[in-house]
N, C-alpha and C positions, 0 to 999 in steps of 0.2 A: 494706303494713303501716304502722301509725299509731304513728311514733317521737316525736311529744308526748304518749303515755302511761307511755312510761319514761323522760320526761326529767330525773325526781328519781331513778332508780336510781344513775346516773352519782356521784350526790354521793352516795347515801349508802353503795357501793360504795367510794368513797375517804377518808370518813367509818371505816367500817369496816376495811379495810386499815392506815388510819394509827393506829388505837388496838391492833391487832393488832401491830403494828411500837413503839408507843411504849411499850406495859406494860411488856414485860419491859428494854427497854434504859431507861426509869426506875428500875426496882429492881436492876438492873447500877450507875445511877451512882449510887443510894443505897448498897449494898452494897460499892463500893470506897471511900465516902468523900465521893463531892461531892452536890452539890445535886440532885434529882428531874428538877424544871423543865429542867435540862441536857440532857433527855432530848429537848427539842422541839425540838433541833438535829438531828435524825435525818429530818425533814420537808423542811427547808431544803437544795434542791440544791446539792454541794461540802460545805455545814457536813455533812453527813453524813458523806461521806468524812473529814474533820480530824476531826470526835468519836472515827470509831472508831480512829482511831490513835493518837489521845491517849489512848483508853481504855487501847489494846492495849500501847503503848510510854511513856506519860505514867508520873509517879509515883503511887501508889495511898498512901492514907492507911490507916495502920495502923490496924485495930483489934484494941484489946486483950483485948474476950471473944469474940474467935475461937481457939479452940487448936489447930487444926487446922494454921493458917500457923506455927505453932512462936514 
């Protein structure tokens, strides 16, 4: 089998995955409060793990036209 005709699959397989994985954890860190771009820590081996804990246990900035959070 001829493995230099899927030798761009590779990228863009990871290409894809990582936009798959950064959407929604960008509108997670828009939606509690910080910055979008925060979101390209979830790429970066280790930053990954520290984002979500800081997501899951860090403090969340209030917003005030949510009423749902009381």
């Amino acid at each position: 089998m001829n493995h230099e005709m899927y030798g761009g699959m590779g990228l863009l397989w990871l290409l894809v995955v990582g936009l798959i994985v950064v959407i929604p954890v960008w509108r997670i860190c828009q939606r509690i409060g910080y910055a979008g771009p925060l979101a390209l820590l979830i790429l970066v081996p280790f930053a990954n793990i520290v984002l979500l804990y800081f997501i899951a246990f860090g403090p969340w900035k209030q917003n005030d036209g949510n009423k749902e959070n009381g």
